[in-house]
Structures are given as structure tokens and as C-alpha cells.
N, C-alpha and C positions, 0 to 999 in steps of 0.2 A: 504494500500500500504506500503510495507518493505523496508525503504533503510537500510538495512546491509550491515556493510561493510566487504569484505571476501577478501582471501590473495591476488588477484589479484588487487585491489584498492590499496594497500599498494607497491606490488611490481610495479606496474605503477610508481607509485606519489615516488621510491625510483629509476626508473629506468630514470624518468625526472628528479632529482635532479643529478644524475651522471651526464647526457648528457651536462646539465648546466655548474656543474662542469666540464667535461672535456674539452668542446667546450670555459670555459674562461681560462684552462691552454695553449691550443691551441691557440688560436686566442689575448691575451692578451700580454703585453709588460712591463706591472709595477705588479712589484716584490709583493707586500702587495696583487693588484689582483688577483695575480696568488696563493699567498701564501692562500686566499679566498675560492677561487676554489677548492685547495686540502683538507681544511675544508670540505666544500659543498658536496665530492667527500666522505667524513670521514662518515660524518651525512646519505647520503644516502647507506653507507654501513652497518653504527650502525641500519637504521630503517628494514632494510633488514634482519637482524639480530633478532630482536625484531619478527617481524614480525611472520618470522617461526619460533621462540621459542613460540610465543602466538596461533598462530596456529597449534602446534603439539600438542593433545591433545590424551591421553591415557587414556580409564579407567576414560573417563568423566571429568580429571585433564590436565590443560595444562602443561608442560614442561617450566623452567622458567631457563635453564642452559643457552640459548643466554641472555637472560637478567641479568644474575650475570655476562656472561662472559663481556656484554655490561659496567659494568662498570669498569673493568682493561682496553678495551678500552679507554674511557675516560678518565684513569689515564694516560696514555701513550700520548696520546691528549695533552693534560693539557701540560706536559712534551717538547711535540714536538713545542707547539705555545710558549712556555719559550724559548727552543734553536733556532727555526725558525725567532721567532722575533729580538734576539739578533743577531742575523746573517744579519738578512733583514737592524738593525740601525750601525751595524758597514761596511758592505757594504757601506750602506750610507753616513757614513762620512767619511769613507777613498775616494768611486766615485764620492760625492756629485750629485747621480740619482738612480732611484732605475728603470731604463729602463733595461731591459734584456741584449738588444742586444748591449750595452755598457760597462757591466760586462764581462769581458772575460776572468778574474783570479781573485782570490782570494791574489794576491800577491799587494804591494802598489803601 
């Protein structure tokens, strides 16, 4: 008995990792949750990615260009959780809350 795993497993298990992600940007209220979410939202895009670069296979060779591009992903990642979070701690100490729907400017 073969359990293979083939692109339809991958895109499942990256298309339940969005739904996650988007139903806690949706349905959430604290800023670090939400800011989570659109991680979760990140990763099931990168594996989607990964995916059909290791499943396109030509000439017996797979294609490995989503996974080199997959890591300037990541650099930009890396990048956005640096300025994201700086954003998320000085919200915070200028609203002392990181509630959504208490932020309503960016101003003191």
C-alpha cells in the first residue's frame, strides 16, 4: 500500500493554512493575532509555492525556481515582522492596547 504524497495533499494542507489565517485576521481583535494570521497567511503561500516548483518536473528534473524565489520571500518576511512589530510596540505604548477597534489613528 503507497501513501504518496502528490500536489493535491500539499495544496489542501496550504489551502487550510490560509482559511486559518484569514478567518483569524477576520474574526480577531488583538493586533500580535492578527499580525499571526498574516504570517500563517505568508507560510501557506510560500508552501504553495514550493509545492509547484517540486512538482513541475521536466525531462525527469524538477524545476527548483519557486524555491530560490521562496527565499527572497522570506527575506522580505524577515523584513516585514522587523517593521510590523515595531509598529505593533509603539502603537502600544503610545494606546497602551493592542485591541483593533481602539486604534483608530496612528496620531497621539
Amino acid at each position: 500500500m503507497e501513501s504518496a504524497l502528490t500536489l493535491n495533499h500539499f495544496l489542501f494542507v496550504s489551502a487550510a493554512l490560509f482559511a486559518i489565517g484569514l478567518a483569524g485576521v477576520l474574526l480577531r481583535r488583538n493586533l500580535i493575532i492578527i499580525f499571526m494570521c498574516l504570517e500563517l497567511m505568508l507560510a501557506a503561500a510560500n508552501l504553495t509555492l514550493v509545492a509547484f516548483s517540486r512538482f513541475n518536473v521536466q525531462d525527469g528534473h524538477p524545476h527548483y525556481d519557486g524555491q530560490v524565489l521562496l527565499f527572497f520571500i522570506i527575506t522580505v518576511a524577515a523584513a516585514e515582522v522587523a517593521v510590523g512589530l515595531a509598529i505593533i510596540v509603539a502603537l502600544f505604548r503610545t494606546k497602551e492596547t493592542t485591541d483593533v477597534t481602539k486604534v483608530n489613528s496612528m496620531k497621539y
